[in-house]
C-alpha atoms as one frame of an Amber mdcrd trajectory, in Angstrom:
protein
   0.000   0.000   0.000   3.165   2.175   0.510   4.147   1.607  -2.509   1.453
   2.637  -4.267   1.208   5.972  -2.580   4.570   6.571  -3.268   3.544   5.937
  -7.167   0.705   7.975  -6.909   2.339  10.787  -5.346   5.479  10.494  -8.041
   2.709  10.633 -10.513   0.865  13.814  -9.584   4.057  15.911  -8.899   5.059
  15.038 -12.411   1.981  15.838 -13.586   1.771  19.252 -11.886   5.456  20.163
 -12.942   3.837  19.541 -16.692   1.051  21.792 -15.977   2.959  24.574 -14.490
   6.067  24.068 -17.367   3.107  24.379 -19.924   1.236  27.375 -18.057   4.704
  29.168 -17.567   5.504  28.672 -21.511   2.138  29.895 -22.530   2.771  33.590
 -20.228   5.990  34.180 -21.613   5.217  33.708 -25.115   2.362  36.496 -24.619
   4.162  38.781 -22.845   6.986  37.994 -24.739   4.967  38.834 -28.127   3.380
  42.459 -26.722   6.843  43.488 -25.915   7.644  42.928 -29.043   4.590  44.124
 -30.559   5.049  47.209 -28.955   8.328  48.232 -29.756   8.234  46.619 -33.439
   7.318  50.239 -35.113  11.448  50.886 -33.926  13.776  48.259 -35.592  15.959
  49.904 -34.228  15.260  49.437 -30.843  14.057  46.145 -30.851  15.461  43.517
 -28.413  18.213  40.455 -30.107  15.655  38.063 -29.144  12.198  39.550 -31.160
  14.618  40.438 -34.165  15.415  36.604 -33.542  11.768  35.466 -33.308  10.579
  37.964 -35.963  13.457  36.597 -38.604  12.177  32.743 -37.722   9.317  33.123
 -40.166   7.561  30.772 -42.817   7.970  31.779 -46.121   5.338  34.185 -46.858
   3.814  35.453 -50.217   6.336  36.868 -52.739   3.613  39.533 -53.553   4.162
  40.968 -49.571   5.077  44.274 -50.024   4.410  47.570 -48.165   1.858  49.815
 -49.748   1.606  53.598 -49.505  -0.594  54.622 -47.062  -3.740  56.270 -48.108
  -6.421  55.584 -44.877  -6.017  57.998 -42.239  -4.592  54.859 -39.977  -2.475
  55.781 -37.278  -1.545  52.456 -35.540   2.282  51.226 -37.067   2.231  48.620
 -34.412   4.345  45.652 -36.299   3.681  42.290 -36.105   6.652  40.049 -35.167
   6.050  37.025 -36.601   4.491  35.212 -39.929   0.868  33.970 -39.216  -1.024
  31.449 -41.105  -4.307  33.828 -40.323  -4.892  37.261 -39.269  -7.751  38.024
 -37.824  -9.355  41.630 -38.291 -12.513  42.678 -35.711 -14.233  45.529 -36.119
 -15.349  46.647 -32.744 -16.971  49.989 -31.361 -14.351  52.188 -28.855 -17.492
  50.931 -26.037 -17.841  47.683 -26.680 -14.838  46.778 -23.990 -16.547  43.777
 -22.629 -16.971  42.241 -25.968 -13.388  42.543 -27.003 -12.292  41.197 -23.590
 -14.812  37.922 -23.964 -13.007  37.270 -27.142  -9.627  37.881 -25.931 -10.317
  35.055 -23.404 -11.552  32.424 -25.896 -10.900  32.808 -29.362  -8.565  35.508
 -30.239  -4.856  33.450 -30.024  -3.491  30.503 -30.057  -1.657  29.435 -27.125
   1.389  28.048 -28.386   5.273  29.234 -29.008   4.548  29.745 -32.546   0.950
  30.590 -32.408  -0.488  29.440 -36.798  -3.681  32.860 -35.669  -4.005  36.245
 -34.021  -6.453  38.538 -33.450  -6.281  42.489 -33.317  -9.166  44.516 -32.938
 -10.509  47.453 -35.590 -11.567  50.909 -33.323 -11.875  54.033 -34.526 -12.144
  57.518 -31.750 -14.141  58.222 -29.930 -16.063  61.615 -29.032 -16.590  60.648
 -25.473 -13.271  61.742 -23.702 -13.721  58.786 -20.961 -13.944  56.361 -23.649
 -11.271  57.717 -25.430  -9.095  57.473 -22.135  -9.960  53.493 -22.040  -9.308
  53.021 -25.228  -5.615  54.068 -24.707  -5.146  52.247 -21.871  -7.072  49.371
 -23.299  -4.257  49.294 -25.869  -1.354  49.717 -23.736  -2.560  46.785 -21.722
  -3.262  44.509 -24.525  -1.360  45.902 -27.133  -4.122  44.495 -30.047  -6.142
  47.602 -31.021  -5.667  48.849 -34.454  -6.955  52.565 -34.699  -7.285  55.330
 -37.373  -8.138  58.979 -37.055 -11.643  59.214 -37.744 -14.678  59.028 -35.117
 -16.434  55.924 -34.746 -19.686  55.858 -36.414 -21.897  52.569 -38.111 -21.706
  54.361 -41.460 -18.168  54.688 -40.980 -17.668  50.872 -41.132 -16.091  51.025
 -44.554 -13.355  52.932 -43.698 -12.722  50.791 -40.753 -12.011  48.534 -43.396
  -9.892  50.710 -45.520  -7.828  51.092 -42.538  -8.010  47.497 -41.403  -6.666
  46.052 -44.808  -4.055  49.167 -44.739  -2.663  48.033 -41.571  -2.383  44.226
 -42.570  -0.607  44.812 -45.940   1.711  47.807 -44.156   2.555  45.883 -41.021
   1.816  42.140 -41.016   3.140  39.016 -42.798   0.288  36.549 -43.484  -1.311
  34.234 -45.626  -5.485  34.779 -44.914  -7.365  37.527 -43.138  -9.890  36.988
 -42.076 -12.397  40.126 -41.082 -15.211  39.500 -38.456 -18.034  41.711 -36.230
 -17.134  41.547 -32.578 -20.848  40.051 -32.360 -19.648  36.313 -33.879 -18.333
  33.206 -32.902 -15.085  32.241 -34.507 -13.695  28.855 -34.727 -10.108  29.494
 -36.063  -9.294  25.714 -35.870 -11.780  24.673 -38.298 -11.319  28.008 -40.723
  -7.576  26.903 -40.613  -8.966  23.197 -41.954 -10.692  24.389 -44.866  -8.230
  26.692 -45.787  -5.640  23.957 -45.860  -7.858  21.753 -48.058  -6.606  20.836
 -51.276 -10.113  22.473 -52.740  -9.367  25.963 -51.243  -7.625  28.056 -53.132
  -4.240  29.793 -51.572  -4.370  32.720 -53.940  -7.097  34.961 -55.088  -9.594
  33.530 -52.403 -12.781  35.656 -51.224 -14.509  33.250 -48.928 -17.778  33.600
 -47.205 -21.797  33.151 -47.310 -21.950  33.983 -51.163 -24.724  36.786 -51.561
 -25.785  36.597 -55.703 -27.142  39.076 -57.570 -28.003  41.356 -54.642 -31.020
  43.962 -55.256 -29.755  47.922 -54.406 -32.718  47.995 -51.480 -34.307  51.165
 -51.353 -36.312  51.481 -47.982 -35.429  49.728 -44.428 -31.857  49.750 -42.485
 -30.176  49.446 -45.598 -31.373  51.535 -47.626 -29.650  53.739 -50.334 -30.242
  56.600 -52.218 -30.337  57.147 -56.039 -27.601  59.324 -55.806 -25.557  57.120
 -53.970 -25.953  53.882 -56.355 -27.834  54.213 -58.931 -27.726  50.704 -60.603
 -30.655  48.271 -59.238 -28.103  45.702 -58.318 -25.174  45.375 -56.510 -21.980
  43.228 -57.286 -21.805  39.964 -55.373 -20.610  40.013 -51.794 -19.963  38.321
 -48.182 -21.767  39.627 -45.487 -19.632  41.622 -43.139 -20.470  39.449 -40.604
 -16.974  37.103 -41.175 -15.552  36.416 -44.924 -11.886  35.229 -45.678  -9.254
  36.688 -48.247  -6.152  35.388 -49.513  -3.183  37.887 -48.696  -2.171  38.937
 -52.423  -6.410  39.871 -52.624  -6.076  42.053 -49.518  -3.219  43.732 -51.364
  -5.281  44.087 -54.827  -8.177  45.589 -52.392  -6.073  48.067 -51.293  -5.000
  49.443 -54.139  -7.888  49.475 -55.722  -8.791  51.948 -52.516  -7.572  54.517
 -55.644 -10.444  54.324 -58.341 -13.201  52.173 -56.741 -16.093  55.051 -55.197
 -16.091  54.930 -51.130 -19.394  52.755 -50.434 -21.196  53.399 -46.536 -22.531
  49.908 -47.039 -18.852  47.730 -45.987 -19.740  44.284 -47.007 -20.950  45.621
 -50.507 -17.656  47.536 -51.105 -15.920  44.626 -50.316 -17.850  43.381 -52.997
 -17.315  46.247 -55.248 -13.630  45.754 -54.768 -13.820  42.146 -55.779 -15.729
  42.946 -58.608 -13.523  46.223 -59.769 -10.293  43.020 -59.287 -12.178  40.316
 -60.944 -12.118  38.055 -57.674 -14.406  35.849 -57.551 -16.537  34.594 -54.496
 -16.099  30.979 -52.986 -19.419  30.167 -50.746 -19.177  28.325 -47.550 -21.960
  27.314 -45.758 -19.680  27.754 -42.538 -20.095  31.523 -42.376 -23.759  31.137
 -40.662 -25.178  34.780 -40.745 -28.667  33.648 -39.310 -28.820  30.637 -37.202
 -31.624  29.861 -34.945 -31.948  32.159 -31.953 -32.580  28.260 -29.749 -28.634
  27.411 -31.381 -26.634  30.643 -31.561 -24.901  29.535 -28.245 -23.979  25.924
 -29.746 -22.380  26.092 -32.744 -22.021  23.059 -34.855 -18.744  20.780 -36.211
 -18.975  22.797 -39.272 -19.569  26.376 -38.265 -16.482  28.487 -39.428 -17.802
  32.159 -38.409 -21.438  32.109 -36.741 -23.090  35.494 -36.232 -24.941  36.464
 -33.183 -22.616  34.301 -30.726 -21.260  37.069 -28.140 -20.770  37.942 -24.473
 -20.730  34.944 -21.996 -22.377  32.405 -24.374 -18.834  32.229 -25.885 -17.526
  30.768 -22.114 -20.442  28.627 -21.155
């Protein structure tokens, strides 16, 4: 019986070393990262180790190449690594709690070498206490991509503008993928079918294919005669989540040049892709209406589902 105890108490201090290696790992790599994140924007500056870790990268795209800047972005926050998949969030300057829920389940990877990240689209705001979180929201976390422009929902598009600015300026990558801060990401299973043989690694514009889409007139989304005056618009994703390969984020944004500004974001994006000639892959992962009864229990094959927020993310 001594013997066995003994066993069993081997066992669980080995165990618990594991843990606590494994927990210990996981910190430094994410604290490790911000620092590095946050003094990336000066080479110069930068520590032996992140010029280490920022130079042990997969080969990315030949087509990665900074663009001239023409959004009114203001972030130059670098990333230091290659990721597989970049995620992009569009999130209003109050929605703190939101941004915080996803921080704690979806957002990264917890791993040396994390294949996903997550940084989070906010414009200013006019409220000076808000504005005050914000910054030290993003000194804390380090993940807020911002622009000088006040936040607005008709603004979307340029959070966009700014958003795909950033990625091609100061990220290495081989998707993006842009989501509402009101969704339920599964970055394991997006990663899955964009490594299937079937998904294309270049010119890819993923998401719930919208066809032949009527120019609606009355209601939330209406528009004006003077702002589009054809009865149709192109094809698009719903803003809601949609994918792009990194050499279409670059054709995007400079096509930010002749393509008309558009208040409506998802249908610029589809402007964009039709100005490019990308064309749209559906996925019936990208779920932009599931049942109310199911929004908290999303199924095997749910990429992106909308309406999944707050604490039904946790439980």
């Amino acid at each position: 019986m001594t013997r066995v105890r003994k066993i069993l108490r081997y066992f669980i201090v080995a165990i618990t070393t594991v843990a606590c290696l494994q927990l210990g790992l996981f910190l430094y790599t994410h604290f490790v990262s911000w620092k590095c994140m946050s003094s990336a924007s000066s080479t110069t500056n930068s520590s032996p180790f992140c010029k280490e870790l920022g130079s042990k990268q997969e080969t990315v795209p030949p087509h990665w190449k900074p663009l001239k800047q023409k959004s009114t972005l203001i972030t130059n926050r670098t990333c230091i690594q290659y990721y597989s998949l970049l995620i992009l969030v569009s999130s209003a300057p109050a929605n703190l709690q939101r941004r915080n829920i996803i921080r704690k389940t979806w957002a990264f990877e917890s791993a040396f070498k994390p294949r996903w990240t997550t940084v989070f689209l906010v414009a200013q705001s006019r409220i000076q206490a808000e504005s005050n979180s914000l910054a030290k929201e993003d000194e804390v976390y380090g993940d807020l991509v911002r622009a000088d422009y006040y936040d607005h929902y008709w603004n979307q598009t340029l959070k966009i503008q700014m958003g795909f600015e950033w990625a091609t300026r100061h990220c290495k990558f081989s998707f993006l993928l842009k989501v509402d801060d009101d969704v339920f990401v599964n970055p394991e299973r997006v990663l899955s079918f964009l490594n299937e043989p079937s998904t294309p690694k270049e010119k890819l514009y993923a998401g719930e294919h919208r066809i032949n889409p009527r120019a609606l007139r009355d209601g939330k989304w209406k528009v004006t005669i003077e702002e589009y005056s054809e009865t149709h618009y192109p094809d698009f994703c719903p803003g809601l989540g949609f994918v792009l390969s990194h050499d279409v984020v670059v054709s995007f944004v400079k096509a930010f040049d002749f393509v008309p500004y558009f208040r409506l974001d998802d249908v610029y994006v589809g402007m964009l892709a039709n100005k490019t000639g990308i064309k749209i892959m559906h996925n019936a992962g990208f779920e932009s209406y599931p049942p109310i009864m199911l929004r908290c229990s999303p199924h095997e094959g749910t990429l992106v589902r909308h309406g999944t927020e707050g604490y039904c993310l946790i439980y």
